[in-house]
C-alpha positions in Angstrom: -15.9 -6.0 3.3 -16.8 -8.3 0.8 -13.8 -10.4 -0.8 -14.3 -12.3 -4.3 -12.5 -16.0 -3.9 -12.1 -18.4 -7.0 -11.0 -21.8 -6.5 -7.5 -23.2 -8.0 -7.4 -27.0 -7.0 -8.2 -26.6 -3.1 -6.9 -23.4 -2.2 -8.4 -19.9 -3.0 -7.2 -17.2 -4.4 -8.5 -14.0 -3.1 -9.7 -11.3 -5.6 -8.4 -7.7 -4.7 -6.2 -6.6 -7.4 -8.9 -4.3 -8.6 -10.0 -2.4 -5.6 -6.0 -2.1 -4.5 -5.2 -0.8 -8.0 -8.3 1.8 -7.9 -7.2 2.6 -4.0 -3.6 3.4 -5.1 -4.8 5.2 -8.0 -6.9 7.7 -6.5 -4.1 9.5 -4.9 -1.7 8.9 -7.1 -1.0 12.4 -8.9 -1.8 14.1 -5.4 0.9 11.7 -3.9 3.7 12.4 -6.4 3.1 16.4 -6.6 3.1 16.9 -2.8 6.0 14.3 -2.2 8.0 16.7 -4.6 6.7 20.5 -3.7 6.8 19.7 0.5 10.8 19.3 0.0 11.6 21.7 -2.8 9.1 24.7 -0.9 11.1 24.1 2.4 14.6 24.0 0.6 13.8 27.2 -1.3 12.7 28.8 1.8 16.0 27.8 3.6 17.5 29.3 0.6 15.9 32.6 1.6 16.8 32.8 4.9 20.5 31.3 4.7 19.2 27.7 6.2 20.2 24.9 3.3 19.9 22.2 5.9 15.8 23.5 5.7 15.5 21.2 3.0 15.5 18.2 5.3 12.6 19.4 7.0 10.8 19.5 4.0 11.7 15.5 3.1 10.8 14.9 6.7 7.6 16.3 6.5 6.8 14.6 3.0 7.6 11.6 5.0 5.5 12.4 7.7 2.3 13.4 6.1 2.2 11.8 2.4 4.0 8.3 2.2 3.4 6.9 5.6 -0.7 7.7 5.5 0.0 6.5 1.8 1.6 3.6 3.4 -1.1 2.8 6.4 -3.7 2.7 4.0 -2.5 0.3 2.1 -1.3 -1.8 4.4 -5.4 -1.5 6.3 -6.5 -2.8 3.0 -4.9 -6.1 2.9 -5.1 -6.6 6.0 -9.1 -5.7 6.3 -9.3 -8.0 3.4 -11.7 -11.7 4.1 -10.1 -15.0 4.6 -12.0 -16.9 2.4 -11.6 -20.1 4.4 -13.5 -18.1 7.7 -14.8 -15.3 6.0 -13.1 -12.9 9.2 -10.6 -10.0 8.4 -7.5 -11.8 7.9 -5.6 -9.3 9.7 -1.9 -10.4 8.3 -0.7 -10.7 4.4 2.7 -11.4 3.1 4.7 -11.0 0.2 6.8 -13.7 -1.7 8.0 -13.4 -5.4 5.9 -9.8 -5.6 2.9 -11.4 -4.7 1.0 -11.1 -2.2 -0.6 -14.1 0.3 -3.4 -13.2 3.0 -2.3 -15.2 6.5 -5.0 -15.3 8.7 -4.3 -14.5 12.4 -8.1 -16.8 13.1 -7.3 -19.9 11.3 -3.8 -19.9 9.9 -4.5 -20.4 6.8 -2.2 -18.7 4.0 -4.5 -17.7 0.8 -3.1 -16.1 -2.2 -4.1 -13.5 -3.6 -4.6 -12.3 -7.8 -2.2 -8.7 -6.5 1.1 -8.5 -7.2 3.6 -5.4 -6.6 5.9 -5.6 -9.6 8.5 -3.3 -7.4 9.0 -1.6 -4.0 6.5 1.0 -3.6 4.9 0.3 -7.2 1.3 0.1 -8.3 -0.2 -3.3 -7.6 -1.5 -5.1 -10.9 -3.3 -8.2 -11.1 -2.3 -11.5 -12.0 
């Protein structure tokens, strides 16, 4: 996977902000209708048979199979994402301020990136 670097003084800044934003956005609809039918389906179907505690099944299961793939795949994309000082997968990224900062596990060093999440869970936008 390609990465686009530009230069600022003599560290630089990986460009992903635009492939993260298009990678969030494609499931982004999908995400927020299943995260909300999973839960309410399960809770009216406890309703029907006398179960209310049904509904946490429901969240569970949201959990289980919408936000934490949601989740993985995000987190394979930064971490997939070139160092631009070795040009290997830098394997590690972390986030300070909302913005987030590619460490490389192969040569240590910390890049930053033009992404930043604006809040938990948000869509990334670029800098």
């Amino acid at each position: 996977m390609q990465t686009a670097a530009r230069m600022t003084s003599d560290n630089p800044v990986v460009e992903c902000a635009d492939r993260a934003r298009a990678l969030n956005s494609q499931h982004t609809v999908r995400l927020a209708v299943l995260t909300l039918l999973i839960p309410f389906g399960c809770h009216l179907i406890g309703l029907h048979f006398g179960k209310t505690w049904f509904g946490v099944v429901g969240i569970l299961l949201a959990g289980r199979f919408v936000i934490f793939p949601h989740i993985m795949r995000e987190h394979r994309f930064y971490t997939s994402l070139q160092c631009p000082h070795c040009q290997q997968p830098a394997g590690r990224y972390l986030s300070r301020q909302r913005r987030i900062y590619l460490h490389c596990q192969h040569c240590g060093q910390e890049s930053p990136t033009d992404c930043m999440i604006p809040w938990a869970g948000g869509p990334p936008c670029k800098l």
